[in-house]
C-alpha positions in Angstrom: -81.4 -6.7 21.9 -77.9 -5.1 20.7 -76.9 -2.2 20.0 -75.9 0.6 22.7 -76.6 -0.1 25.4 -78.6 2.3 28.1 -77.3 3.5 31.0 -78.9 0.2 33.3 -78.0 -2.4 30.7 -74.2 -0.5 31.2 -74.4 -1.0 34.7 -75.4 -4.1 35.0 -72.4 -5.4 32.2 -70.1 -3.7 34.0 -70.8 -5.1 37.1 -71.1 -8.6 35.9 -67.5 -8.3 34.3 -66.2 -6.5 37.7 -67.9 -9.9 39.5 -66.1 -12.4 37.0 -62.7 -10.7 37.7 -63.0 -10.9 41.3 -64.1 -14.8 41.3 -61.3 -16.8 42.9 -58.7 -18.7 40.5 -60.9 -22.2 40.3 -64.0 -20.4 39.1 -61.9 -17.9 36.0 -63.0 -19.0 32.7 -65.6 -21.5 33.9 -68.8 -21.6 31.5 -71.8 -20.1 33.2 -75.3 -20.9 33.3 -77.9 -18.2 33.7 -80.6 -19.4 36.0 -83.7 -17.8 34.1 -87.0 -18.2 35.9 -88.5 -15.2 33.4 -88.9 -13.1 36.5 -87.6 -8.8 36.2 -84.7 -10.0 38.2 -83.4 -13.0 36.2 -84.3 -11.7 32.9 -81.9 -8.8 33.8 -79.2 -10.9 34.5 -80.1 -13.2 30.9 -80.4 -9.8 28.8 -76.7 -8.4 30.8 -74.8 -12.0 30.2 -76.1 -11.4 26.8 -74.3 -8.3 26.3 -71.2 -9.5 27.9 -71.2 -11.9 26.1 -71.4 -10.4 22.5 -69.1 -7.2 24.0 -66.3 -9.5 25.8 -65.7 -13.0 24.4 -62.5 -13.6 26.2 -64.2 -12.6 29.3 -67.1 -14.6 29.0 -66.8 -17.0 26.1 -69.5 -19.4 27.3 -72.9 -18.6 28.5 -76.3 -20.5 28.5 -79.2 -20.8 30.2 -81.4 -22.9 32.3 -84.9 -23.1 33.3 -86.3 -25.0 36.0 -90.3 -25.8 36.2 -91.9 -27.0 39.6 -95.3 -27.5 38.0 -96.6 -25.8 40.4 -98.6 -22.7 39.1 -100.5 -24.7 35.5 -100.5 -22.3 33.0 -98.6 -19.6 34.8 -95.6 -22.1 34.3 -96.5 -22.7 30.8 -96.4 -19.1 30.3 -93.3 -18.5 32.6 -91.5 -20.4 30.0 -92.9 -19.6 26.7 -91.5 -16.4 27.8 -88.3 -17.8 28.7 -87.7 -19.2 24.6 -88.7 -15.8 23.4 -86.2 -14.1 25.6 -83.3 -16.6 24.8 -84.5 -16.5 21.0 -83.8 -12.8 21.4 -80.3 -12.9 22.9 -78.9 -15.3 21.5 -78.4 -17.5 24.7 -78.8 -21.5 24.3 -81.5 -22.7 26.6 -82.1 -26.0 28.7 -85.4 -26.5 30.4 -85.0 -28.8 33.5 -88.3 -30.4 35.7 -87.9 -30.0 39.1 -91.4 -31.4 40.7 -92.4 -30.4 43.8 -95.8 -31.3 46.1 -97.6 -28.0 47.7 -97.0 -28.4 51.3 -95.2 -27.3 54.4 -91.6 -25.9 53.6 -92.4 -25.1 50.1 -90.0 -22.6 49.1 -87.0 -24.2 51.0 -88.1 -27.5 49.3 -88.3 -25.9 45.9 -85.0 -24.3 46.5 -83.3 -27.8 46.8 -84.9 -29.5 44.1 -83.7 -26.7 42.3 -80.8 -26.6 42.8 -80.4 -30.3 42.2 -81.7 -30.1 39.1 -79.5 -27.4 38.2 -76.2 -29.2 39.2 -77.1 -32.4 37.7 -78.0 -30.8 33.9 -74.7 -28.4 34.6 -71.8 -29.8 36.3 -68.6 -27.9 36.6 -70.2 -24.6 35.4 -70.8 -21.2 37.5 -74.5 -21.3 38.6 -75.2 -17.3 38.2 -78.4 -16.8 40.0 -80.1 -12.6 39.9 -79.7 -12.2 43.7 -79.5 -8.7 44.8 -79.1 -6.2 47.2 -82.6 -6.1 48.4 -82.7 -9.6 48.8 -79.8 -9.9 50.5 -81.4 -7.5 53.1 -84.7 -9.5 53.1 -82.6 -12.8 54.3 -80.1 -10.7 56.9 -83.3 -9.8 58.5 -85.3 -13.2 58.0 -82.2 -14.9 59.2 -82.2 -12.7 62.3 -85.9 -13.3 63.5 -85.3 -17.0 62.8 -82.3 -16.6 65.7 -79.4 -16.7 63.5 -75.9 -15.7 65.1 -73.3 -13.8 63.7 -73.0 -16.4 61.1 -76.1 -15.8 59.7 -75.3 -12.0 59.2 -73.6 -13.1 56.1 -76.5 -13.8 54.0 -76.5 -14.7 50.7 -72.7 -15.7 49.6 -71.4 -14.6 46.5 -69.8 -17.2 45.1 -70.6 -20.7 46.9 -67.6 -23.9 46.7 -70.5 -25.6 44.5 -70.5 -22.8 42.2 -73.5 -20.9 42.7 -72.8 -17.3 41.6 -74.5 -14.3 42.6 -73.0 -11.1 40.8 -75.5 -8.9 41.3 -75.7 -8.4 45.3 -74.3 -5.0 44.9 -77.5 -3.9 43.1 -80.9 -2.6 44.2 -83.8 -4.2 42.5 -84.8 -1.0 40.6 -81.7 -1.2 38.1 -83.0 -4.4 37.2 -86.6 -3.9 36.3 -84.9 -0.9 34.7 -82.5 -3.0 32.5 -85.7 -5.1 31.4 -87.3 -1.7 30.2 -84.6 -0.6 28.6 -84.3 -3.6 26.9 -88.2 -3.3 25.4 -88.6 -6.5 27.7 -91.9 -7.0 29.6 -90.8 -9.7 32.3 -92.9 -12.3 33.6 -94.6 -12.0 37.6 -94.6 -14.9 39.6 -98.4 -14.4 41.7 -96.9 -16.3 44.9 -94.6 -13.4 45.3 -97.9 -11.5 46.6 -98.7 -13.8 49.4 -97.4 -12.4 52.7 -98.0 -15.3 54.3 -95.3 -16.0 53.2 -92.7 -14.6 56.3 -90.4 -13.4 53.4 -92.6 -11.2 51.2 -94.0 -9.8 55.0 -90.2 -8.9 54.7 -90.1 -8.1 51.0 -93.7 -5.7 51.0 -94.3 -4.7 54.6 -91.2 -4.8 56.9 -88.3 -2.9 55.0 -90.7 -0.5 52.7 -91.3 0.8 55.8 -88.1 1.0 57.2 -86.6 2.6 54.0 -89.8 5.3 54.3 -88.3 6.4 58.0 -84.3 5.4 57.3 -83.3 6.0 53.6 -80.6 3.8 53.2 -81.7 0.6 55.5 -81.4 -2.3 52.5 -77.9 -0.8 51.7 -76.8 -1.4 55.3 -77.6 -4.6 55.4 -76.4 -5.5 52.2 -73.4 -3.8 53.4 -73.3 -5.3 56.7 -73.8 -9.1 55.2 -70.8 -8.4 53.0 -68.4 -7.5 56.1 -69.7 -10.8 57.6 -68.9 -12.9 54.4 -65.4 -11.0 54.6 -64.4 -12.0 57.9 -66.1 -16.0 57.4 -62.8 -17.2 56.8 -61.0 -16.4 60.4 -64.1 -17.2 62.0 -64.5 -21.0 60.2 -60.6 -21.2 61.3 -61.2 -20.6 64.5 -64.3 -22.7 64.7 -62.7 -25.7 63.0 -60.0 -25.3 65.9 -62.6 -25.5 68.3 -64.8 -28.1 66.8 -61.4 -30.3 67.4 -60.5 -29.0 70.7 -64.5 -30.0 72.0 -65.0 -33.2 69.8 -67.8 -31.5 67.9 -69.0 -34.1 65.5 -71.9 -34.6 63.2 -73.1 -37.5 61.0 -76.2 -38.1 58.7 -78.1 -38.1 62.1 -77.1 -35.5 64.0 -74.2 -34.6 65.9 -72.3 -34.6 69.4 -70.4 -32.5 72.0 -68.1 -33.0 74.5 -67.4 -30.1 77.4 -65.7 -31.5 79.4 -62.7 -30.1 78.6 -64.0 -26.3 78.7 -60.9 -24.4 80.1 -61.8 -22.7 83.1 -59.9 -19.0 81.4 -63.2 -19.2 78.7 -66.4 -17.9 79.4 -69.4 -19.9 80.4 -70.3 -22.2 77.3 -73.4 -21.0 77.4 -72.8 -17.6 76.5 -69.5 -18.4 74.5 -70.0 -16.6 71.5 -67.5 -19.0 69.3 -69.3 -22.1 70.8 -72.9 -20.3 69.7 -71.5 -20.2 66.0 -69.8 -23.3 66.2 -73.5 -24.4 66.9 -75.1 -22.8 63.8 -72.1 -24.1 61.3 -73.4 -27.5 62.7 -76.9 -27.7 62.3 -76.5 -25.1 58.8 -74.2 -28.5 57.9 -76.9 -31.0 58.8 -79.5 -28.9 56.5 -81.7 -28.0 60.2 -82.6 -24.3 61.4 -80.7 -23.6 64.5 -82.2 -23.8 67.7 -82.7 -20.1 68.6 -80.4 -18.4 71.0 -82.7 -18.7 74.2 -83.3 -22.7 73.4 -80.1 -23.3 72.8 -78.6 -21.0 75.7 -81.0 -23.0 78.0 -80.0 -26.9 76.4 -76.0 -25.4 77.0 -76.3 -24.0 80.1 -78.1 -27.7 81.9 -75.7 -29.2 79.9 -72.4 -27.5 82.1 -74.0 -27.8 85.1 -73.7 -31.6 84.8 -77.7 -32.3 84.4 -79.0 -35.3 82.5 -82.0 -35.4 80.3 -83.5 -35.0 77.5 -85.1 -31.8 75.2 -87.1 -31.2 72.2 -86.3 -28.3 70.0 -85.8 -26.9 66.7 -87.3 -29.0 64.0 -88.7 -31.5 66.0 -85.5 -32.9 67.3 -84.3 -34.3 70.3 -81.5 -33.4 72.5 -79.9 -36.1 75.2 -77.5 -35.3 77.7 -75.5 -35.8 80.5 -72.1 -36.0 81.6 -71.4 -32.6 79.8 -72.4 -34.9 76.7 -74.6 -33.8 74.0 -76.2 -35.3 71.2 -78.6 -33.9 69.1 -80.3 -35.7 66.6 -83.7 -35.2 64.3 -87.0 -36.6 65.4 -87.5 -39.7 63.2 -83.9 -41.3 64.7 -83.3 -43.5 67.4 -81.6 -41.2 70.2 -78.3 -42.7 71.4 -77.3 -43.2 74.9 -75.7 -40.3 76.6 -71.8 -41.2 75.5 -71.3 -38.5 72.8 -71.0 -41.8 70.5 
């Protein structure tokens, strides 16, 4: 797969090396993993590492690859990565296949995701985790993240770079450069049949929702893209702020759940209920604790009986329960005992 290069294989090398320049200080000449599932997306990202790799040593003087199996899909795994040795016998890149079980069931993607993920840290630690995120998903999850009744928090998406080193350099481009990088590269990728099922809320998103957005506004998975981007930008003044406010309301969460105090809410704020910074300081908790956020009219509801000095008790979210009283909140998930109404 050397020689010159097309003009998506171009693209995608020079935006990879334009990513690992702009990785902050801890990250620069960290080895990277390829996270290679044999899908258009991933492949691209293998065959552009590849390139990188041969073209700039100095930039990118390590580079592997890893690939995870659920056992999920029988002999559509098999085949996912049979394909995966061919492609990696082809460019060159060192290959580690990991297991990752997971049962069919409720939750399956975000389940799969973890045990992914896992896996991935365990067989690589201390390397960048370069995943083929792109623009197009990064609208698919600002819009999934807003009908699930994410705040402005959840605008920003799909991070580039996480603290635990997962690396996504390819956010910046549309899907289409990287089935076109495959072709140019004389590679026929692998297709994953669950992507198909739009019962699936995201691939509702993925085939249905934003196809037909684009159709009427040209333009729409760019803005969002765009749009998560600015968020992730500004992140660091709003988790200063928030950590100033977690402080100021005793905001506290444990392996259970987590409590609030307001009874120090200054009278020159807005209602907590409709307190913008106290809404996100929300999300950042329960993101934290690994639970969806209650959505803005549960939550605005569980906030507002909770200032007006009413004591009780609420199910929401994920099947958890809220107890209050004495502007005291705690939150915690269904299988735990709750605790009395102290903010203990």
């Amino acid at each position: 797969m050397g020689g010159r290069l097309g003009p998506a294989r171009r693209f995608l090398t020079e935006t990879l090396a334009a990513s690992l320049h702009s990785l902050p200080g801890r990250f620069h000449r960290s080895p990277v993993a390829v996270c290679l599932s044999g899908g258009a997306d991933s492949c691209a990202l293998a065959i552009a590492a590849a390139d990188l790799g041969r073209e700039r040593p100095d930039l990118l003087p390590e580079v592997s690859a890893l690939h995870v199996r659920h056992h999920l899909r029988g002999s559509e795994s098999d085949g996912d990565a049979a394909a995966v040795r061919e492609l990696c016998g082809r460019t060159g890149l060192p290959l580690r296949e990991l297991d990752a079980p997971v049962d069919p069931g409720p939750g399956l993607e975000a389940r799969a995701r973890e045990a992914r993920y896992d896996a991935l840290h365990r067989e690589a630690p201390g390397r960048l985790l370069a995943t083929a995120h792109h623009r197009d998903d990064q609208a698919e999850t600002v819009v999934l993240r807003l009908l699930r009744g994410a705040g402005a928090r959840g605008l920003v998406g799909i991070r580039p770079i996480r603290e635990d080193g997962i690396w996504r350099p390819f956010l910046s481009c549309g899907r289409d450069a990287l089935s076109e990088a495959c072709r140019e590269a004389d590679w026929i990728p692998r297709e994953d049949s669950s992507n198909a099922d739009r019962t699936f809320q995201r691939n509702e998103i993925r085939w249905g929702l934003l196809p037909d957005w684009e159709l009427d506004q040209p333009g729409t998975a760019a803005a969002l893209a765009d749009l998560a981007r600015a968020a992730w930008e500004l992140e660091p003044f709003l988790e200063r702020a928030l950590d100033r406010l977690e402080g100021e309301f005793s905001l506290l969460g444990d392996d259970r759940g987590f409590s609030l105090d307001l009874s120090a809410w200054p009278h020159d704020r807005p209602s907590p209920e409709t307190d913008p910074e106290l809404a996100s300081a929300l999300e950042r908790v329960w993101n934290r604790r690994g639970r969806r956020p209650w959505t803005s009219s549960h939550r605005i509801r569980l906030v507002a009986d909770l200032w007006l000095g009413k004591t009780g008790r609420r199910r929401g979210g994920q099947g958890e329960i809220a107890h209050f009283g004495g502007r005291k909140l705690r939150v915690e998930g269904s299988n735990t005992e709750g605790l009395a109404q102290n903010g203990r």
